[in-house]
Structures are given as structure tokens and as C-alpha cells.
N, C-alpha and C positions, 0 to 999 in steps of 0.2 A: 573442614574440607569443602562444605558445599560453599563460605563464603569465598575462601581462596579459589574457586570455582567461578563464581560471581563475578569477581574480580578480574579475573583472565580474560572473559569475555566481553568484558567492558573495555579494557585495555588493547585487546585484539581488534575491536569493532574501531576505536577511535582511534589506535595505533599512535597515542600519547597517555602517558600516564599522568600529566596533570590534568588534562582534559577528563579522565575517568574516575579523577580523586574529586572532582568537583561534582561529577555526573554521582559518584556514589556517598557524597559526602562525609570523605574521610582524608586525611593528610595525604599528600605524597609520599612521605618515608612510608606509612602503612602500606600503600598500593607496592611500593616495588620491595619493601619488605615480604607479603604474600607473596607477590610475582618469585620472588626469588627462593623460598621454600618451599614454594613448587616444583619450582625445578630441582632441589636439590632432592624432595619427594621421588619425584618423577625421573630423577636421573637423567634431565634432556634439557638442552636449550631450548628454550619460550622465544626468544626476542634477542635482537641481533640491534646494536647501537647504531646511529649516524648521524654524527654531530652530536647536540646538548641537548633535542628535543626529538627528534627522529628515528623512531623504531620500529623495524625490518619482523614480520612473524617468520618464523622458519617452519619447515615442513613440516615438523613435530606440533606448531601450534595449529597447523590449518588443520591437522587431524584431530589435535586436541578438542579446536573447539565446535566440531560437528556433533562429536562424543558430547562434550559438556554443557550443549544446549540440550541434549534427549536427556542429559542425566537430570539436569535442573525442570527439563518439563515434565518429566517424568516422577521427581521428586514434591512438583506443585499439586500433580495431580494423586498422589497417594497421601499429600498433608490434609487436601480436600476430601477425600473419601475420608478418611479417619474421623475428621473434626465435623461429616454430613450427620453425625449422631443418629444414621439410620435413614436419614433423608436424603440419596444421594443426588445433586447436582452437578452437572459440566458447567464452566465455563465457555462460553466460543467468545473467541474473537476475530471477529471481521472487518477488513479492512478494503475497503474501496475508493474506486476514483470516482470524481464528479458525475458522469452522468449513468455509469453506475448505480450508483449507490440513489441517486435523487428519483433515477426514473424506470430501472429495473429491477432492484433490489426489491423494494416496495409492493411489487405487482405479483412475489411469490412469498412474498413476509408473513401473509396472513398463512399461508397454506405449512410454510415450517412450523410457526407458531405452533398449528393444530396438530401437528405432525411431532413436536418436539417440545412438549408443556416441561420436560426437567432440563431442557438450556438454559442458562444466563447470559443473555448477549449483548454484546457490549459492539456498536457499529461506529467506524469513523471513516471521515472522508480526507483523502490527498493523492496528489498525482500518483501512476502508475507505475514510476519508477520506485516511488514511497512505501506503495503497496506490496513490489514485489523484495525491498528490502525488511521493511516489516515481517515478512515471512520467514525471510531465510533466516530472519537471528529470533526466531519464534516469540516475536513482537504479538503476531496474528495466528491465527488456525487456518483460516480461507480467507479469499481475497477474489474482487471484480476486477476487471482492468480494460480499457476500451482504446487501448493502445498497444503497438508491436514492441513489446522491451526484449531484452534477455532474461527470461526469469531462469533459465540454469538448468538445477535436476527438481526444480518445482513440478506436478503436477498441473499441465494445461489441456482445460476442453473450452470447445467453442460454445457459444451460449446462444447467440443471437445478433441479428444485424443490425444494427444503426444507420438509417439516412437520414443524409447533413440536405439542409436547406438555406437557398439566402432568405434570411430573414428582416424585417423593420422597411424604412425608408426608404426606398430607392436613389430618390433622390439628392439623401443629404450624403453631406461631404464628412460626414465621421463616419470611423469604423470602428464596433468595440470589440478588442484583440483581449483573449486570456493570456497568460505566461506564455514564455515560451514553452516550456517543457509539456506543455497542456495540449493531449490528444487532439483537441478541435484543433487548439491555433494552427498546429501543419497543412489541415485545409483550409483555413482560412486564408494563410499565405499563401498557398497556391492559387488560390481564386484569384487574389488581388494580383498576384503577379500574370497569370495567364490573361485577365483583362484589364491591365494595364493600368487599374486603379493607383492614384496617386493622394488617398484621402487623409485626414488631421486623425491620427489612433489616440483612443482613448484606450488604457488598458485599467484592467481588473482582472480578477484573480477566483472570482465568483461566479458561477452562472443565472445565480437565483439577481445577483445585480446586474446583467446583460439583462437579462428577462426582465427587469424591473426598468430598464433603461429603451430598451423596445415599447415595453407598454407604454411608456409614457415618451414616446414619438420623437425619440434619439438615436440616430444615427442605423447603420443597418451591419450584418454583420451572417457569416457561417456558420450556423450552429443545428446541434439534434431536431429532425421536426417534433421531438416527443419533448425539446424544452420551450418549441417557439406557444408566447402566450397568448390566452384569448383573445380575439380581437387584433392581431397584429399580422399584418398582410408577408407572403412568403412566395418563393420563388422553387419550383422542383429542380436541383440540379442531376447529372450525371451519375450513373450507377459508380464512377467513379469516386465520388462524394461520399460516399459510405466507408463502415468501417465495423468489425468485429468487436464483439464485447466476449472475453475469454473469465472462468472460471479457473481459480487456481485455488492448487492445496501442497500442504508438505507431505515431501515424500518420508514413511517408518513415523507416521501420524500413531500416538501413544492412547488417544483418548477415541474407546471405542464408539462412542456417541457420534463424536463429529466426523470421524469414519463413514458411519451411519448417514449424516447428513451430507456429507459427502457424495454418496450413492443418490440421496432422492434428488440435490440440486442437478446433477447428470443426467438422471433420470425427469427431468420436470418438462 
């Protein structure tokens, strides 16, 4: 049951079952073999065909797999107690965006640490959108984000403020742009568009390389005054320039620890 479980949710999330036979590494006949004993388990339709590759969840599966993620995290974590042989450990997983994760995360790390010596935490960095889907399919436990998304029926609190600064050369004619989908880059395009900047964009995907591209006296650009580096001269923009860094968690969270941690990150 719990792989046929497994199963469901991988096929729901990527809505193709060869995509999720590859993801789980196993045939396609196997995948929609489970898929379909499921349902005959379950006495409901899973999945609704369209065309040769395209498949519809029906209302049954979006309830299905709300259920079937508590069941399987709830299942990880009673494998864990069992096999703590008396030592019990949580896992957390946290999942954050860039500045985030590089330049807030860091500044309260020491103090969970102290606070939380039977965690194992496992931290990663990707945009905000990443973040908050990480979550919903219990990819993560908690999550940073320093952008406005939809995060749904996620638990969100505000954490702290962020001001953006222009930063590097003034003078030169580059701009280094993140992604688009990258919290900074919205103000960055807004600067360049409101002052009519018409400069050569360099893009990257990294902060810590905007930062490494600033110090070494390239091009100039929007970004956190908490990532502009030593030494690299800055400009204070508008209270408008700023932007919220939010704290998220799932909502009927099964592991009382990160509960618990939950409370002090709120609390800090």
C-alpha cells in the first residue's frame, strides 16, 4: 500500500506516468499497473485520460493526495522513531530562497542549533516559488521566502525587512540581472525601467556571483544591502526598494519537534 501510495503521488505531482516511472525508477506498465489497483482498492477514479500522454487528477485524487502525503510523512517518521534505538532524532527540512537562506537564515542558526541539539537539518537553497512547492508536496518542513507567491493553506509569518540598494559602478554600462522568477530581479527591472536605463545585462542565477562580480568592479546592479560586499560603493534607494522576508510551514505539521521549532523561529 504505502508504495502504491508512493506512486500516486508522483504521478499526481507530474500528471504523466512516464515522467514518474523514470522519476521512481520503475516501468511504465508497473506505474499505471499500481495506479490502477488503487483504484480498484479504493473504488474511485485516480486520473481522467487526454490524449496518449495527458492526464486530468479528479476530485478523488486532490483529496487523495493531501491524505497520502500525512500518511507517508507520518509513516517516515514512526520508521525513524523505531530504528532511533532509543536515540531519538527529527529530521527538518528547510528549504529557502537566496537571500534567505545566505543572509538570514545564518544570523538565528546558531541560536536553534543551541536550542534544537536532536535536529538533523538538511538546508537548501531555490527560488521562492520552489520553496513554496517543496512544501506543499512535504519535499520540506519549513521554508524562507522573500517574495509575494501563493503559498495556499501554508502557514505564513512575516520575519523581517529587506532593503534593496543600487549597488557597484555607477558608471558602467552593465547590469547584472538574476532570473527572472528571482525576488530581487522585480526591483531591479523596475529601477532600470523607472530610470530609463538602457544598459548590456549580464545574467546569472547566483548572488554570491553578482557579489563576486561587484567586488571585482563590474557592472552595477539592485540587490540586498545585507549582500552588497566589502568594499563596493552603494546607493540608498526608496522605502519602496524593500521587501518582506516571510516564514512558512505546513499546515497538521506531524513531527512534534519541528512544531516546537516552529514556535521559537516566530517567536525569535
Amino acid at each position: 500500500m504505502f508504495q502504491s501510495l508512493k506512486t500516486f503521488v508522483k504521478v499526481y505531482e507530474l500528471k504523466n506516468f512516464t515522467k514518474a516511472a523514470e522519476a521512481l525508477y520503475l516501468s511504465q506498465p508497473t506505474i499505471s499497473t499500481q495506479i490502477l489497483n488503487l483504484e480498484k482498492k479504493l473504488d474511485v477514479t485516480l486520473f481522467t485520460r487526454k490524449g496518449r500522454h495527458e492526464i486530468v487528477p479528479t476530485s478523488n485524487a486532490d483529496f487523495l493526495y493531501q491524505r497520502a502525503l500525512s500518511i507517508l510523512d507520518n509513516w517516515e517518521d514512526t520508521m525513524e522513531t523505531l530504528n532511533s534505538k532509543g536515540i531519538v532524532r527529527t529530521k527538518c527540512r528547510i528549504a529557502c530562497s537566496n537571500t534567505c537562506g545566505i543572509y538570514y537564515l545564518p544570523t538565528i542558526m546558531k541560536s536553534i542549533l543551541e536550542n534544537f541539539p536532536d535536529l538533523d537539518f538538511s538546508l537548501q537553497l531555490m527560488n521562492s516559488e520552489e520553496v513554496v512547492t517543496q512544501l506543499k508536496q512535504n519535499e520540506a518542513d519549513l521554508g524562507f521566502i522573500e517574495k509575494i507567491v501563493d503559498t495556499g493553506t501554508l502557514k505564513r509569518s512575516l520575519l523581517n525587512v529587506d532593503q534593496l540598494v543600487l549597488a557597484g559602478d555607477a558608471a558602467s554600462s552593465y547590469w547584472l540581472n538574476r532570473e527572472e522568477d528571482s525576488g530581487t530581479q522585480f526591483y531591479s527591472d523596475m529601477y532600470v525601467k523607472e530610470n530609463n536605463i538602457k544598459p548590456v545585462h549580464i545574467y546569472l542565477n547566483n548572488n554570491e556571483m553578482i557579489a563576486a562580480l561587484l567586488k571585482a568592479g563590474i557592472g552595477q546592479t539592485v540587490i540586498s544591502q545585507n549582500a552588497v560586499p566589502e568594499g563596493v560603493s552603494w546607493q540608498s534607494l526608496s522605502t519602496k526598494y524593500s521587501r518582506n522576508f516571510y516564514f512558512l510551514a505546513r499546515e497538521n505539521q506531524l513531527k512534534t519537534r519541528i512544531n516546537d521549532l516552529e514556535r521559537f523561529i516566530n517567536g525569535a
